[in-house]
C-alpha positions as CSV (number, residue, x, y, z in Angstrom):
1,X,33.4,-15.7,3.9
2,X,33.2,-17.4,0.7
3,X,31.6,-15.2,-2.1
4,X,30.2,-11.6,-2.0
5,X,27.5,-11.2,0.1
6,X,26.2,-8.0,-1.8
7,X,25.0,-9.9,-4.3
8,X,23.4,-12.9,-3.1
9,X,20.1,-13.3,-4.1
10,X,17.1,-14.8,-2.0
11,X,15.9,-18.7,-2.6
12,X,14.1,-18.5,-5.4
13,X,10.9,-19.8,-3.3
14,X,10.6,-16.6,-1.7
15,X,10.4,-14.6,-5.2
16,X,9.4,-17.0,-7.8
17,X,5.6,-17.0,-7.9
18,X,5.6,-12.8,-7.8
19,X,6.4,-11.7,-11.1
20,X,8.1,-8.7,-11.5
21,X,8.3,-7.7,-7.9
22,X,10.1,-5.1,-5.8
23,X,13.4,-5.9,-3.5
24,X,14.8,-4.3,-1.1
25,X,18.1,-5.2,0.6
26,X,19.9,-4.6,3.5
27,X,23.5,-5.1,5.1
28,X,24.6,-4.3,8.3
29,X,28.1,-5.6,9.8
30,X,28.7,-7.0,13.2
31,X,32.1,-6.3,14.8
32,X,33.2,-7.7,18.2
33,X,34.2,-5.9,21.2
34,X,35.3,-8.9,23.1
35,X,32.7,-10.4,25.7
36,X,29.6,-10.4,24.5
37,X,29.3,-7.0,22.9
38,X,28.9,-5.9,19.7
39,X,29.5,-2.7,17.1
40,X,26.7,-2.5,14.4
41,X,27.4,-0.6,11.5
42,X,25.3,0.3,8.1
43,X,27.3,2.6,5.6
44,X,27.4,6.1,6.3
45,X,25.1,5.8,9.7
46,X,26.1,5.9,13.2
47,X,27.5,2.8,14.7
48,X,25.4,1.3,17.2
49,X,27.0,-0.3,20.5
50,X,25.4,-3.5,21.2
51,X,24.7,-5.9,24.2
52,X,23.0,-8.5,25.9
53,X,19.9,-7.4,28.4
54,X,20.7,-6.6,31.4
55,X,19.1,-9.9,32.7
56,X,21.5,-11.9,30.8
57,X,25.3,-12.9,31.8
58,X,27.3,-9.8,30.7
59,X,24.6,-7.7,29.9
60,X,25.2,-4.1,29.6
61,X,22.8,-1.5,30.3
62,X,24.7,1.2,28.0
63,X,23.9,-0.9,25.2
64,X,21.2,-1.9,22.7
65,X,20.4,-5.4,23.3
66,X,19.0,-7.5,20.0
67,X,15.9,-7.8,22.4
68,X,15.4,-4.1,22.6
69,X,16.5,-3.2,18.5
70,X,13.5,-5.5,17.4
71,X,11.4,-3.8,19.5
72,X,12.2,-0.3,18.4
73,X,12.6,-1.5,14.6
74,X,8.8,-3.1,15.2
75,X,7.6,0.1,16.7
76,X,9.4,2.4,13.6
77,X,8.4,0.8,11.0
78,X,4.9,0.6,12.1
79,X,4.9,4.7,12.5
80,X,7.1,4.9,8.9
81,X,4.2,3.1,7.8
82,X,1.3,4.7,9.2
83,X,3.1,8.1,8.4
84,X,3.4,7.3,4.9
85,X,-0.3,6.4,4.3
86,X,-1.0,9.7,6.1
87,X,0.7,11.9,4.0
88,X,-0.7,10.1,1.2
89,X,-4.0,10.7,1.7
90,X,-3.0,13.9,2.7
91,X,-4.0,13.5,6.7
92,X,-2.2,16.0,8.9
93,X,-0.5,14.4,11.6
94,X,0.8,16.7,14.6
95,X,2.5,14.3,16.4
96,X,3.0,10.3,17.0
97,X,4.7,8.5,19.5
98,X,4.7,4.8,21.0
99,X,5.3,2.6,23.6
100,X,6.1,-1.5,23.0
101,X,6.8,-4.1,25.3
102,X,7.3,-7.7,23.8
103,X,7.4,-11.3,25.7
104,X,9.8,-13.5,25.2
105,X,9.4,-17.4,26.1
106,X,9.8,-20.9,25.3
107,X,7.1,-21.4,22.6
108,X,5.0,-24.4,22.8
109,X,6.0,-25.5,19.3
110,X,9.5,-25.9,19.1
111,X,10.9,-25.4,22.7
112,X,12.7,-22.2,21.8
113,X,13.1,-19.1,23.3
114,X,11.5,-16.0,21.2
115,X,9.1,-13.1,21.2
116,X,5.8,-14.8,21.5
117,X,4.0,-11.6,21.7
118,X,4.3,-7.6,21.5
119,X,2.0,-5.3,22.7
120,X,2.2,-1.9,21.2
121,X,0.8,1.2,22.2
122,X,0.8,4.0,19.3
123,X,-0.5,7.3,20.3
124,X,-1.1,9.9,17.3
125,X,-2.7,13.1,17.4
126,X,-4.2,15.0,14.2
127,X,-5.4,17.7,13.3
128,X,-8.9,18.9,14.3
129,X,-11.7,16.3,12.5
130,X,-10.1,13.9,10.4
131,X,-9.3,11.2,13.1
132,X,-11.8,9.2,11.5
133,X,-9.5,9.4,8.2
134,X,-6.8,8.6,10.7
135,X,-8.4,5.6,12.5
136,X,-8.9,4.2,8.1
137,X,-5.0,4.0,8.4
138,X,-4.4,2.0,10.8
139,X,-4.6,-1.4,9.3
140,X,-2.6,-0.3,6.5
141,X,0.1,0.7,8.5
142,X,0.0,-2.2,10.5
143,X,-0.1,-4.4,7.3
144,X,2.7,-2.7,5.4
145,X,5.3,-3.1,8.1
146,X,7.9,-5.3,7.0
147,X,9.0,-6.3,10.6
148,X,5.6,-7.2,11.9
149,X,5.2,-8.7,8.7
150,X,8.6,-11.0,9.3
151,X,7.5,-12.3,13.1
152,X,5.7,-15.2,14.6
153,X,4.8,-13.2,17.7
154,X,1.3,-12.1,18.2
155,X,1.6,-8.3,17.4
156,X,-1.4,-6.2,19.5
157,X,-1.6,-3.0,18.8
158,X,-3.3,-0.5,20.3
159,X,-4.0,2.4,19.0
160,X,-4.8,5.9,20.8
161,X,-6.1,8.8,18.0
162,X,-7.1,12.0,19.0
163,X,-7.6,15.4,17.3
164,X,-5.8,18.5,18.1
């Protein structure tokens, strides 16, 4: 590897007409385990054991595939998200949980595979009335996502609040 990858900067396209604006980066290493499986590893967090799907040649089923981490990171950021506008504007949530499932085909454009869409299914439950205040949240959330943010698939979500 030629240089140090901790401080590369991004192309000056993506940050030149923002003035002054926040970055955040991230590393993660990738470490073989011979076939087509993979360690992941982020400093100080557990390592990760990864795979391809089960549908693929050497899939594995004890392991994350990329398929399945993009799904999850999709479906987390989208609950970070909506939790942190929640306790922002001071909304008690009781509980949250979700259910994804993504699509992935040649796309028309270009021939290649990818996620073409995601369908997610986020169920939250608050406290007795403010699921109005709750249902004001969601396309803040859903904007402020950073991985839905960095796809080309269609991302529908659909959203299930009730009050406790």
């Amino acid at each position: 590897m030629v240089g140090n990858p901790r401080r590369r900067s991004p192309p000056s396209r993506y940050y030149a007409s923002v003035p002054n604006q926040k970055s955040f980066q991230y590393d993660v290493g990738v470490t073989w385990d011979g076939r087509r499986a993979s360690s992941l590893s982020a400093a100080g967090r557990p390592t990760i054991l990864s795979g391809p799907p089960s549908d693929f040649p050497m899939g594995d089923e004890d392991r994350w595939s990329p398929e399945h981490l993009f799904l999850g990171s999709l479906a987390s950021c989208t609950m970070i998200s909506f939790l942190a506008h929640a306790e922002h504007k001071g909304l008690e949530v009781i509980e949250y949980s979700s259910e994804i499932g993504g699509t992935v085909m040649r796309r028309v454009e270009d021939g290649r595979y990818a996620f073409v869409h995601v369908h997610q299914r986020p169920r939250v439950v608050v406290a007795a009335g403010q699921a109005a205040k709750a249902t004001e949240l969601i396309g803040k959330a859903e904007r402020d996502c950073f991985i839905s943010a960095s796809t080309t698939a269609e991302v529908q979500n659909d959203w299930d609040i009730t009050e406790q």
